[in-house]
PyMOL commands that place a pseudoatom at each C-alpha (Angstrom):
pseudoatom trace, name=CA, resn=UNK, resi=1, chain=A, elem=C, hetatm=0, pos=[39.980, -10.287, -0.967]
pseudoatom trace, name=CA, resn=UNK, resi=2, chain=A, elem=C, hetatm=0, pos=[37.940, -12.298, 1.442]
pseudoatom trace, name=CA, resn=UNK, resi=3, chain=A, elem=C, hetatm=0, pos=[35.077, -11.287, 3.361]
pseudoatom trace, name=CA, resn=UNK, resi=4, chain=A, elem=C, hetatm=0, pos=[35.425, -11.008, 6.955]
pseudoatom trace, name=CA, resn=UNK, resi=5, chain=A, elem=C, hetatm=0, pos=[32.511, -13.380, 9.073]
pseudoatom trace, name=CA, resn=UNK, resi=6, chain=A, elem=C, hetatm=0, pos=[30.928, -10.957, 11.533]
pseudoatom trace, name=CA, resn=UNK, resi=7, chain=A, elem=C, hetatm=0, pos=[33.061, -13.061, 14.542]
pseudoatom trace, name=CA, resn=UNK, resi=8, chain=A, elem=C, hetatm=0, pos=[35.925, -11.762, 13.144]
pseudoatom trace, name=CA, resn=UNK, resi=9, chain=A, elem=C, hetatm=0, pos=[35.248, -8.014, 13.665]
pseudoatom trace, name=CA, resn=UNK, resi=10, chain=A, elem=C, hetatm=0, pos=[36.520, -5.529, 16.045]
pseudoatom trace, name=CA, resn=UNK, resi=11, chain=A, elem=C, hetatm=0, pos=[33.968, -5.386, 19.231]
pseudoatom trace, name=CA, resn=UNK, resi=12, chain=A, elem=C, hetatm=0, pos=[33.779, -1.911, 21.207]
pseudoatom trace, name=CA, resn=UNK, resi=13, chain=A, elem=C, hetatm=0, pos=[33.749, -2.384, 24.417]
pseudoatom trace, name=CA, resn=UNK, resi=14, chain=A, elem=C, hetatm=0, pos=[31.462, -0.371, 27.310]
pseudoatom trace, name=CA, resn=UNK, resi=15, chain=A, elem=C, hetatm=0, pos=[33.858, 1.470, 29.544]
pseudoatom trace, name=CA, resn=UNK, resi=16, chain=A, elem=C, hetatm=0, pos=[34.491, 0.067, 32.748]
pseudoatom trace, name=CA, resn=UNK, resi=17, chain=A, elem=C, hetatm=0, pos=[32.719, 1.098, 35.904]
pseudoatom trace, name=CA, resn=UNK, resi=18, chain=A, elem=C, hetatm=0, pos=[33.877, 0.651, 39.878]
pseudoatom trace, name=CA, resn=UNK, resi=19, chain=A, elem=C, hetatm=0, pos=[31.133, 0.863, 42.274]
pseudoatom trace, name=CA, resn=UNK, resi=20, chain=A, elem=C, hetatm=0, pos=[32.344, 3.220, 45.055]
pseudoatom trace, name=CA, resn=UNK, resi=21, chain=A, elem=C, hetatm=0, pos=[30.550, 3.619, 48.803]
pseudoatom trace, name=CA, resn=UNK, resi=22, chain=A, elem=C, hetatm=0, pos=[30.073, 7.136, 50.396]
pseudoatom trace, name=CA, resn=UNK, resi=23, chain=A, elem=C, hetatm=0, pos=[34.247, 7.260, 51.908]
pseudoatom trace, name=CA, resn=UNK, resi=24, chain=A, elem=C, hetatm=0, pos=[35.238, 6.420, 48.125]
pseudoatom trace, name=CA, resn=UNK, resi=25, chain=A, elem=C, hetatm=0, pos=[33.096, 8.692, 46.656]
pseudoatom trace, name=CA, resn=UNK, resi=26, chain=A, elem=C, hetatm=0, pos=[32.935, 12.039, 49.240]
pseudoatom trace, name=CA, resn=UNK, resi=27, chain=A, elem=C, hetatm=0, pos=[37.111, 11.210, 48.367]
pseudoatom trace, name=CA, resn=UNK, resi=28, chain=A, elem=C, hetatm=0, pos=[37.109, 11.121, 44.679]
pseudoatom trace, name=CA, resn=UNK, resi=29, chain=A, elem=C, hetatm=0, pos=[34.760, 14.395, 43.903]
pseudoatom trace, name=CA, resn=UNK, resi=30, chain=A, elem=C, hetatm=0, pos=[36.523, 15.993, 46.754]
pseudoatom trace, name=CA, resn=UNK, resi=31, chain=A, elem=C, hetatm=0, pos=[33.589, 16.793, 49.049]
pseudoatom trace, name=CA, resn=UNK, resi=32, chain=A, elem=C, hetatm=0, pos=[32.285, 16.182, 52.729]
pseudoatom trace, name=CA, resn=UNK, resi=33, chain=A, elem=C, hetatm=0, pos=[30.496, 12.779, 53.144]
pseudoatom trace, name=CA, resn=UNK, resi=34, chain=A, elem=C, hetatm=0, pos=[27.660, 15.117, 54.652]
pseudoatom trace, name=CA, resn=UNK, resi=35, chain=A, elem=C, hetatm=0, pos=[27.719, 17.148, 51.447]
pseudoatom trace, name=CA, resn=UNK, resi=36, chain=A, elem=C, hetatm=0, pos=[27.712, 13.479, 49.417]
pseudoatom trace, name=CA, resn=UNK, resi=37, chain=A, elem=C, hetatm=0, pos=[24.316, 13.456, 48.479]
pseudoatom trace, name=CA, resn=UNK, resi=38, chain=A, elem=C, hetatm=0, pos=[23.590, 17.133, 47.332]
pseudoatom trace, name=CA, resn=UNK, resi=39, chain=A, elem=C, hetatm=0, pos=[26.910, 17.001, 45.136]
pseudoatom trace, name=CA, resn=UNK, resi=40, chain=A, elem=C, hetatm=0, pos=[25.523, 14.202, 43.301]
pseudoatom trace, name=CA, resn=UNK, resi=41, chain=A, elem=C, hetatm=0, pos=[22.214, 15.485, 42.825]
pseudoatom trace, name=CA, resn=UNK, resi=42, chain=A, elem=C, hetatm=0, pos=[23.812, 18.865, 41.299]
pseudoatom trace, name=CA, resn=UNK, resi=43, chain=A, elem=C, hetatm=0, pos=[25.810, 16.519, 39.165]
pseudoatom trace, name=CA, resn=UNK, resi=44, chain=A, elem=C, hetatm=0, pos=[23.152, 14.358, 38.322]
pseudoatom trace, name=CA, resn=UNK, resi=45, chain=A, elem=C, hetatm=0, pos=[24.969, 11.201, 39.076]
pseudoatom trace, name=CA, resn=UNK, resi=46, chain=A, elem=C, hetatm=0, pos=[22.733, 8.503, 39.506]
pseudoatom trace, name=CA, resn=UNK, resi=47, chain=A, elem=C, hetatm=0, pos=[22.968, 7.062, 43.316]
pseudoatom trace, name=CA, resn=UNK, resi=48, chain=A, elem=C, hetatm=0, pos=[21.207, 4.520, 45.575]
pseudoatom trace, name=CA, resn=UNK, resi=49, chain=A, elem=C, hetatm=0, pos=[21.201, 5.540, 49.332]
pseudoatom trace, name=CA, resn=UNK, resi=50, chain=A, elem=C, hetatm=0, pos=[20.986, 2.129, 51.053]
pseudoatom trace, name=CA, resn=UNK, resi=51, chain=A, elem=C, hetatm=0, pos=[19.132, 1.303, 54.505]
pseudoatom trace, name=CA, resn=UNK, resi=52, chain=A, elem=C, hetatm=0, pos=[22.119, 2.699, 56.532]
pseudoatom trace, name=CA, resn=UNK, resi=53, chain=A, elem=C, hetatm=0, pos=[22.196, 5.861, 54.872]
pseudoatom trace, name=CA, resn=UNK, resi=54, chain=A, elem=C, hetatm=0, pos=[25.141, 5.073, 52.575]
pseudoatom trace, name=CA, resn=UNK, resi=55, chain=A, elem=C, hetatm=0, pos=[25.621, 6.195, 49.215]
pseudoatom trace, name=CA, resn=UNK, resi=56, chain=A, elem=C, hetatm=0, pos=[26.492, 4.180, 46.229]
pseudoatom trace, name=CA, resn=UNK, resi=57, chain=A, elem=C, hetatm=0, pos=[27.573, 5.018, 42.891]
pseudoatom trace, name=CA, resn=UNK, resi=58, chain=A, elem=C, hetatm=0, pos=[29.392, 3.864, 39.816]
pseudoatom trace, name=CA, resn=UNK, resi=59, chain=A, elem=C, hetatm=0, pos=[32.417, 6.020, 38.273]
pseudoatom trace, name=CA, resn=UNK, resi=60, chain=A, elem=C, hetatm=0, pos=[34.255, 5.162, 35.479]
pseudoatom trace, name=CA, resn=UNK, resi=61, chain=A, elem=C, hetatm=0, pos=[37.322, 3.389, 36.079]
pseudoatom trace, name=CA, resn=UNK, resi=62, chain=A, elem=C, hetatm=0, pos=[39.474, 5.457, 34.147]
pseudoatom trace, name=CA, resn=UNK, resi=63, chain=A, elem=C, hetatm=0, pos=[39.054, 8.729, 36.567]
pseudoatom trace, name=CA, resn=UNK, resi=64, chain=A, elem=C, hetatm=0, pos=[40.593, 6.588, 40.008]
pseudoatom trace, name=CA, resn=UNK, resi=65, chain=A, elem=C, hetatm=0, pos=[44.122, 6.905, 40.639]
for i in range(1, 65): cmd.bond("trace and resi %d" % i, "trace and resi %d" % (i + 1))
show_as sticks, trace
zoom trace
């Protein structure tokens, strides 16, 4: 048999993320936009609250319908 070159072999790769705004995201974990924030600190989902007060996170892909 031959040896495979490391090219050759299978990669894995990292699961693929959306970034989702506060609308997407109070939608998708079924909560109040006003409740946004606390639900993801419970969760401890990381988040970055922008200068307009909107939050941003990334879900995996998968979970969106």
């Amino acid at each position: 048999m031959r040896k495979l070159s490391g090219r050759s072999h299978r990669r894995i790769r990292p699961a693929r993320k959306k970034i989702l705004g506060s609308e997407e995201l109070a939608r998708h974990f079924d909560v109040e936009v006003k409740n946004l924030e606390s639900h993801l600190k419970g969760e401890n989902i990381p988040y970055h609250k922008d200068s307009k007060g909107d939050l941003w996170a990334s879900v995996l892909a998968t979970g969106l319908t």
